[in-house]
C-alpha positions in Angstrom: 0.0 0.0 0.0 1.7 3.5 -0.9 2.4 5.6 1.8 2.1 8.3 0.8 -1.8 7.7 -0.4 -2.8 6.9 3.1 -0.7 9.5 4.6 -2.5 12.2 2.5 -5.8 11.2 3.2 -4.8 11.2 6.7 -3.7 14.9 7.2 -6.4 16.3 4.5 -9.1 14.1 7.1 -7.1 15.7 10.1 -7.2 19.3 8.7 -10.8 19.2 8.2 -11.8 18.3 11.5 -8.9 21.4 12.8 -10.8 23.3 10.8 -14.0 22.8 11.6 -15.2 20.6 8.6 -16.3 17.8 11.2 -16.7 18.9 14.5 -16.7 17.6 17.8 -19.4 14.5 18.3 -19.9 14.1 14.4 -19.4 11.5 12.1 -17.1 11.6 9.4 -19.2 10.3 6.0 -19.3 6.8 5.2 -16.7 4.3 4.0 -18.3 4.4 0.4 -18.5 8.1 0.7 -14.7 8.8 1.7 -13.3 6.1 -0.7 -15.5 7.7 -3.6 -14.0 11.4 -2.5 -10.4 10.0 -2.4 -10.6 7.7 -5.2 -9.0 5.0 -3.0 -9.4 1.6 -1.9 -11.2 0.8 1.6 -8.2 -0.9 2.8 -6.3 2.1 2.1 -8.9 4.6 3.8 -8.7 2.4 6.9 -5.1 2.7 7.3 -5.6 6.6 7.6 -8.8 6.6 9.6 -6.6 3.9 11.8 -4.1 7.0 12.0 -6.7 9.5 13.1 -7.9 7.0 15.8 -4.3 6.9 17.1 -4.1 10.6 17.5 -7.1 10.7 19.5 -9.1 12.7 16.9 -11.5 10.3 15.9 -13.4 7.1 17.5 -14.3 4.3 15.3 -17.9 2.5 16.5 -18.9 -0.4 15.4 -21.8 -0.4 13.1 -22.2 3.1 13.8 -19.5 4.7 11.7 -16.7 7.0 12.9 -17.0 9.8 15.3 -14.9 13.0 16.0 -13.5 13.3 19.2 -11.1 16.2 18.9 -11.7 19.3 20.2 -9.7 22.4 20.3 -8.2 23.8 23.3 -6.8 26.8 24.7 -3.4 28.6 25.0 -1.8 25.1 25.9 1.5 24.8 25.4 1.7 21.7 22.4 -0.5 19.2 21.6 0.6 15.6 22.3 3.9 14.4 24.5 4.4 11.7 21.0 4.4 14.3 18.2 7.4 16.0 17.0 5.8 19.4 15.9 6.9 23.3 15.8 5.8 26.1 17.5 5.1 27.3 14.2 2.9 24.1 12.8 1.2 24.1 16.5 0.0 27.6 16.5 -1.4 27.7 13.2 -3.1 24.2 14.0 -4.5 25.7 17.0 -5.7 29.1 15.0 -3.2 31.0 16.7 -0.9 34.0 15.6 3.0 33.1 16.6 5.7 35.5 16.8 9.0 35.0 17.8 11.7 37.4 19.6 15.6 36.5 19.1 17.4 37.6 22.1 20.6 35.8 21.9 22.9 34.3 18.6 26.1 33.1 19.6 28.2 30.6 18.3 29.9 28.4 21.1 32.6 25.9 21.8 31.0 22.3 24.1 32.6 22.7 27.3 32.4 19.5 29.9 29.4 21.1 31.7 27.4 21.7 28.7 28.1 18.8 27.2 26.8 16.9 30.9 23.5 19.1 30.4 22.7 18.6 27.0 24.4 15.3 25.6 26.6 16.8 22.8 30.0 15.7 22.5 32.9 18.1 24.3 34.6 20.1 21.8 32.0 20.3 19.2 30.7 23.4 18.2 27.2 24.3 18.8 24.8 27.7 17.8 23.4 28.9 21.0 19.8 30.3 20.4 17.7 32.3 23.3 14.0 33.0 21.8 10.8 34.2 23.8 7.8 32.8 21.4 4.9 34.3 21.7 0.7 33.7 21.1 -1.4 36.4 20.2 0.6 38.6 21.3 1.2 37.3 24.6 5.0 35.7 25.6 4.1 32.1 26.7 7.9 30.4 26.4 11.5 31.1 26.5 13.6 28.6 24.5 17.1 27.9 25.1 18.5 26.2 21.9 21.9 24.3 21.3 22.0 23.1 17.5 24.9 21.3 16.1 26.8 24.2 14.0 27.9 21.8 11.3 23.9 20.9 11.2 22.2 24.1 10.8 24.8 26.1 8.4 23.3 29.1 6.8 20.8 29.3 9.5 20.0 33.1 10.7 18.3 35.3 13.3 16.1 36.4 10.6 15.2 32.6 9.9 15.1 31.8 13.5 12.2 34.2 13.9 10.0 31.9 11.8 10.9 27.9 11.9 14.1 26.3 12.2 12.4 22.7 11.5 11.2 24.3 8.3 14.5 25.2 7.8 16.0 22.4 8.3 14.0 20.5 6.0 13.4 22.3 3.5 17.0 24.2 2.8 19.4 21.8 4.4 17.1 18.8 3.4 17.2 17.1 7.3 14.7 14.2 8.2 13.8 15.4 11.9 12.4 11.7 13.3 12.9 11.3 16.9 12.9 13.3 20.5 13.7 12.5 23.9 12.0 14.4 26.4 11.8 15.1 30.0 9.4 17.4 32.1 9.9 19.3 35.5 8.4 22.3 37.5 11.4 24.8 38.1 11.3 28.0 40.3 11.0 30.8 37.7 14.5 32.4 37.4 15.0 36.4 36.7 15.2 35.9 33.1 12.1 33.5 32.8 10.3 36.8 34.8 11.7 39.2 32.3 10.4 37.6 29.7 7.0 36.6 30.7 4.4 37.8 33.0 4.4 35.3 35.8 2.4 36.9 38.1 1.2 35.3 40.4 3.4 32.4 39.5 6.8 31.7 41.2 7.7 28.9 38.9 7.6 27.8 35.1 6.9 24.2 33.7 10.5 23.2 31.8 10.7 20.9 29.2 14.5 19.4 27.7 14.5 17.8 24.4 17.0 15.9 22.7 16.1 15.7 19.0 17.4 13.4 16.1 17.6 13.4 12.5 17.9 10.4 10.2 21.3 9.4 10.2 20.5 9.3 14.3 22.5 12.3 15.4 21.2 14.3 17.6 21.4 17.9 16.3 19.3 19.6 18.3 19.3 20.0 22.7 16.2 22.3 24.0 15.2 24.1 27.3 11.9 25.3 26.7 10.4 27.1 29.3 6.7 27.8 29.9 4.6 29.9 31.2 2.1 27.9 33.9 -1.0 29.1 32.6 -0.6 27.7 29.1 1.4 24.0 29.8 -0.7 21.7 29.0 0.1 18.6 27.5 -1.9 15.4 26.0 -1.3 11.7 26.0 -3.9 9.3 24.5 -4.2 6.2 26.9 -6.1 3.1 26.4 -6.9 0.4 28.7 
């Protein structure tokens, strides 16, 4: 079965519930309907409706047909602990305006306690990026980036105000596949409270991410940290 059939139906069926094609509670037309619409086999449709049900967005019932169970949410942070997605790609998603602010681009030399923090070799050379991203308007994270220098050649601040994924695979043609991540509450620090109106928080929720192309190097380490009021994170669980 080609991939790339399934995979199409798959995010044309997932942008149309985003956008508000099929909404929360309804059912997505019938098998006949969607195969007719896509000009593809059943077998094929299944596989991306099988998709959808893995992301949580819809709820196949027997006999009954297939239900939407998506629904948009707030100012969370991201969507899904299992996705690898941009701030970029999960704003617009969500229907939200992003904006980003580049407050520091430095190139820097791996040193032994950096390269304890984030996992990157001593001695290599990294790009050191400080952004505070934005939601409407309103400053909701602060990330600290460390990309691989030989990685991300050509990259800019100008650049780095958009979408460094996009960036990345698009210009330096990188297959971005895998990311380790781990979550903690930290006491906000002076800088998180200069960024962000924390009132009357004390503390932010901090995410590190260790991201891989490909070739399985990791290019990428990430301190992302977020404002209280809009962490919130899914994870699909079934019994």
């Amino acid at each position: 079965m080609p991939r790339a059939i399934y995979e199409g139906i798959y995010r044309d069926l997932k942008g149309k519930i985003q956008e508000g094609t099929y909404t929360y509670e309804d059912f997505l037309p019938t098998e006949s309907e969607l195969t007719a619409q896509y000009g593809c086999s059943r077998n094929t449709l299944r596989r991306a409706v099988s998709m959808l049900a893995d992301d949580a967005y819809v709820q196949p019932m027997h006999g009954r047909g297939v239900r939407v169970i998506w629904q948009r949410e707030g100012h969370s942070a991201q969507g899904s602990l299992s996705g690898v997605e941009s701030f970029v790609e999960f704003a617009r998603r969500n229907g939200l305006t992003p904006s980003t602010s580049v407050k520091s681009f430095e190139q820097v030399t791996c040193g032994s306690g950096l390269s304890r923090r984030t996992g990157f070799a001593e001695g290599v050379e990294l790009l050191r990026i400080v952004r505070v991203r934005s939601l409407d308007g309103e400053a909701r994270q602060v990330d600290h980036d460390y990309f691989l220098a030989s990685a991300v050649a050509g990259l800019t601040p100008e650049i780095a105000e958009g979408s460094v994924y996009h960036f990345l695979e698009s210009e330096r043609h990188m297959r971005i596949l895998t990311s380790k991540r781990r979550i903690t509450v930290q006491l906000a620090t002076d800088e998180d409270c200069s960024y962000m109106d924390l009132d009357p928080y004390n503390c932010v929720a901090v995410m590190e991410n260790q991201s891989f192309n490909s070739e399985g190097v990791m290019f990428e380490y990430t301190q992302v940290r977020y404002h209280p009021d809009s962490f919130s994170y899914n994870l699909v669980s079934r019994r």
